[in-house]
C-alpha positions as a Markdown table, in Angstrom:
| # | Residue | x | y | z |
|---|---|---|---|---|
| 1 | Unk | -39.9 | -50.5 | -5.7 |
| 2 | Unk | -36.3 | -51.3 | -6.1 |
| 3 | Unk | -36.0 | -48.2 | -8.5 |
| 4 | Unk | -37.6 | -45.9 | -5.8 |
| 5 | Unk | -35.1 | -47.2 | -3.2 |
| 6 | Unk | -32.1 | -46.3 | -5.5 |
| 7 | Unk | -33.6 | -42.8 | -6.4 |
| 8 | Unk | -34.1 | -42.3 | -2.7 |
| 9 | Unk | -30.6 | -43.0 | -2.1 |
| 10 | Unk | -29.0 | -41.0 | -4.8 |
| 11 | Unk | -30.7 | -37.7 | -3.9 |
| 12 | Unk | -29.7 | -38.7 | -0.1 |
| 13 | Unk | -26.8 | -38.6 | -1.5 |
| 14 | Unk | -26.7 | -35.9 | -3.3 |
| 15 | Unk | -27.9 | -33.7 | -0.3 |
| 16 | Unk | -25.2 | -34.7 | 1.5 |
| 17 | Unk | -22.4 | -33.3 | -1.0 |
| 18 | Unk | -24.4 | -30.4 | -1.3 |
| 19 | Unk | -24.4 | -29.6 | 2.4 |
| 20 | Unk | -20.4 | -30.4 | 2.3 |
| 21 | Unk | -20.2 | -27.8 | -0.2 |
| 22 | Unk | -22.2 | -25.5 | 1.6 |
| 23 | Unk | -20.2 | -26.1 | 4.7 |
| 24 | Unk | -16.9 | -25.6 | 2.5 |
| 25 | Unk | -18.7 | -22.5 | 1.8 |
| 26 | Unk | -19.3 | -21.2 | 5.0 |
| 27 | Unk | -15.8 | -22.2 | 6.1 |
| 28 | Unk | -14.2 | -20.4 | 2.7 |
| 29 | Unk | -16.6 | -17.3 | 3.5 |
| 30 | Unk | -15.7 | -16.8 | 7.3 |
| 31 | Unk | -11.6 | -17.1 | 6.3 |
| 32 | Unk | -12.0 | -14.7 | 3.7 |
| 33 | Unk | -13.7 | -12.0 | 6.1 |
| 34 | Unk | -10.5 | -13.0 | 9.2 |
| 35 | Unk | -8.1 | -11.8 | 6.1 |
| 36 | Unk | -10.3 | -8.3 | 4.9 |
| 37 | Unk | -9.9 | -7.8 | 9.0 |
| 38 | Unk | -6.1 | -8.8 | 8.7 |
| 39 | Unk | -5.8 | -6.4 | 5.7 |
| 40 | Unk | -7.7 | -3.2 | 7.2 |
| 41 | Unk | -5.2 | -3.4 | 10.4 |
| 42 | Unk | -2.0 | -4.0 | 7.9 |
| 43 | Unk | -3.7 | -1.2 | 6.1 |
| 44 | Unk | -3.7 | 1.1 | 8.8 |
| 45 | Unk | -0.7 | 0.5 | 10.6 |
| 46 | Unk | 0.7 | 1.2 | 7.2 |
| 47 | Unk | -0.9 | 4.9 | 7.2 |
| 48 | Unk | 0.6 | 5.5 | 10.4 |
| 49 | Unk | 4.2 | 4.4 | 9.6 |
| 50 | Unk | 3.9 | 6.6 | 6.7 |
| 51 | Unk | 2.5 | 9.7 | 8.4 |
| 52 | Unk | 5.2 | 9.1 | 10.9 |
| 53 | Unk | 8.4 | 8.7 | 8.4 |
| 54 | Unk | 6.9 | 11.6 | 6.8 |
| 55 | Unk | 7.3 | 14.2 | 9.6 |
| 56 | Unk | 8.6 | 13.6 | 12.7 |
| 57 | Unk | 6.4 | 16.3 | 14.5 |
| 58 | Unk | 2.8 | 16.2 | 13.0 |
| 59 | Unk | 0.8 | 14.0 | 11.6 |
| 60 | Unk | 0.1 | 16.3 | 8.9 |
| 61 | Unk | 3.0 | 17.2 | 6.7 |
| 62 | Unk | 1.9 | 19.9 | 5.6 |
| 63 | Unk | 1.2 | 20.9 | 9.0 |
| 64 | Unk | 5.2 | 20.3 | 9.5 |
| 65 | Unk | 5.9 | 22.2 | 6.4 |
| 66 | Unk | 3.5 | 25.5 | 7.9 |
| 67 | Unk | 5.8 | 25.1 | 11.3 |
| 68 | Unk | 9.0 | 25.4 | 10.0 |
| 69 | Unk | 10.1 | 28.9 | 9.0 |
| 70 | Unk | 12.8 | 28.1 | 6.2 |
| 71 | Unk | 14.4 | 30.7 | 4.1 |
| 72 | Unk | 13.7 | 28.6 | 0.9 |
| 73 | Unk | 10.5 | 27.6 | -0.4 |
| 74 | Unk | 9.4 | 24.0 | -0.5 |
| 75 | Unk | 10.4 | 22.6 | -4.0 |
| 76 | Unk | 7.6 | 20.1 | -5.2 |
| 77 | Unk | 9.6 | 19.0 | -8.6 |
| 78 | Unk | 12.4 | 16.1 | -8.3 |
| 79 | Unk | 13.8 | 14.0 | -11.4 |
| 80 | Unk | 13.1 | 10.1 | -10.4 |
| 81 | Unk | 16.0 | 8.3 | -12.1 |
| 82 | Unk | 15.4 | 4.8 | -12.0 |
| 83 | Unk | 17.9 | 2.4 | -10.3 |
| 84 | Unk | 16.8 | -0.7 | -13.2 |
| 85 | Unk | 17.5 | 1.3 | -16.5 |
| 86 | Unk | 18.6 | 4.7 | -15.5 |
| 87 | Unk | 15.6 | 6.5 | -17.0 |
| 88 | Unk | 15.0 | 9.9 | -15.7 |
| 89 | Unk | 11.6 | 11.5 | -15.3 |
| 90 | Unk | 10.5 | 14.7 | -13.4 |
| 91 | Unk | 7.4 | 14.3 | -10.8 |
| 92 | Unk | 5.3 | 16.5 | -9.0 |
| 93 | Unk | 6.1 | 15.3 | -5.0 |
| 94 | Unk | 2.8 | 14.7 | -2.7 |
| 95 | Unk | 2.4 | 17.1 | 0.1 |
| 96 | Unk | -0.1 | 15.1 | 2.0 |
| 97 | Unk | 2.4 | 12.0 | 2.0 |
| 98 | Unk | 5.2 | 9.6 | 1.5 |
| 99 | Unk | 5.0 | 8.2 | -2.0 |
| 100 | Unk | 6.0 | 4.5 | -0.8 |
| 101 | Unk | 6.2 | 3.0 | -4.5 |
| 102 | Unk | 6.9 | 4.2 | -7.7 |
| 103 | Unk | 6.8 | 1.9 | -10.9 |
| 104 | Unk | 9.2 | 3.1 | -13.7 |
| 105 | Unk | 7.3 | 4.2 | -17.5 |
| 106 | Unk | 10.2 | 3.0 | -19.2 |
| 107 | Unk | 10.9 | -0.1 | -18.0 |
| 108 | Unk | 8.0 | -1.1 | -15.0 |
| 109 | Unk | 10.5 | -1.4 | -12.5 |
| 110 | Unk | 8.6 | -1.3 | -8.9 |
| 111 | Unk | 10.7 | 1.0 | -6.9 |
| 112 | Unk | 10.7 | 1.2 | -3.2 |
| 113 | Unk | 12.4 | 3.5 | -0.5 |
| 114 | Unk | 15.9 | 2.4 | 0.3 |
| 115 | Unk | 16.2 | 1.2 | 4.0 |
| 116 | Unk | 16.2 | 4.2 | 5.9 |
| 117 | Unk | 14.4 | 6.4 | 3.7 |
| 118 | Unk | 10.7 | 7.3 | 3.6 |
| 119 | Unk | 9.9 | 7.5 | 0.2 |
| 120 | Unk | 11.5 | 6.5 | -3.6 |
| 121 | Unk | 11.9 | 10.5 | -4.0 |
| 122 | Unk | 14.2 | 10.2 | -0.8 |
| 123 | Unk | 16.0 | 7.3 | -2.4 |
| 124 | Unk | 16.1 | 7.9 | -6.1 |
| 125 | Unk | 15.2 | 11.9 | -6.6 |
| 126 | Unk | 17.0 | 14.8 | -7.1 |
| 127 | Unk | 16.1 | 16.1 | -3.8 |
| 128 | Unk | 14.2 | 15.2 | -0.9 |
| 129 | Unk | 10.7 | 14.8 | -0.4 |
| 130 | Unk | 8.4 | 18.1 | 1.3 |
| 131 | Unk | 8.7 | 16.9 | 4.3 |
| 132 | Unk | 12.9 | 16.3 | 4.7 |
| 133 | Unk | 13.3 | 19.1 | 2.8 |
| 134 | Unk | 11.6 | 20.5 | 6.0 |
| 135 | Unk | 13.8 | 19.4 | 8.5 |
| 136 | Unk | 16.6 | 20.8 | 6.7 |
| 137 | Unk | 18.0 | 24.1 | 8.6 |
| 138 | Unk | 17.2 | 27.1 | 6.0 |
């Protein structure tokens, strides 16, 4: 009988750290899906800072770009020299949006706009992104 007492009382207690666990769990769970919430909104205020910087009178860059009637074409091609190691590398600009980071091939550096600027081809190309290159008189 005494053996069937202790048995008794080990799975009680068992049962109890498994429901703490499963509380834990619960608890872990429900944090986890506040911060997927927190990171969608982060997320898309970030979208809409970026369409912003990127033209000042569309959401649509591109749509910016069709507006303005320029005497000189759009130039899609700027040399990204790096600020870390001074590598140089030509890239194809986006049209659709500001290119926030950029990580260097030759040394991984992780470049990002300089304050002020909307995008690393802004602060480390050799000219201006579509969408500045837009707002500059023809």
């Amino acid at each position: 009988m005494e053996r069937v007492a202790e048995h008794e009382a080990r799975i009680a207690q068992l049962i109890a750290e498994m429901q703490a666990l499963l509380d834990e769990q619960h608890r872990i769970v429900a944090h986890l899906d506040r911060l997927q919430v927190k990171a969608e909104a982060i997320r898309a205020a970030w979208r809409g800072r970026l369409r912003a910087s990127c033209s000042g009178r569309a959401n649509d860059p591109m749509t910016a770009l069709r507006e303005t009637n320029m005497a000189t074409p759009i130039q899609l091609a700027s040399v990204l020299r790096c600020p870390q190691c001074g590598f140089e590398k030509e890239e194809t600009m986006p049209t659709d949006a500001c290119q926030f980071f950029y990580q260097c091939t030759h040394c991984g550096a992780h470049l990002r706009p300089k304050p002020g600027d909307c995008c690393v081809f802004c602060s480390y190309g050799s000219r201006p992104c579509p969408s500045k290159q837009a707002e500059q008189p023809g």
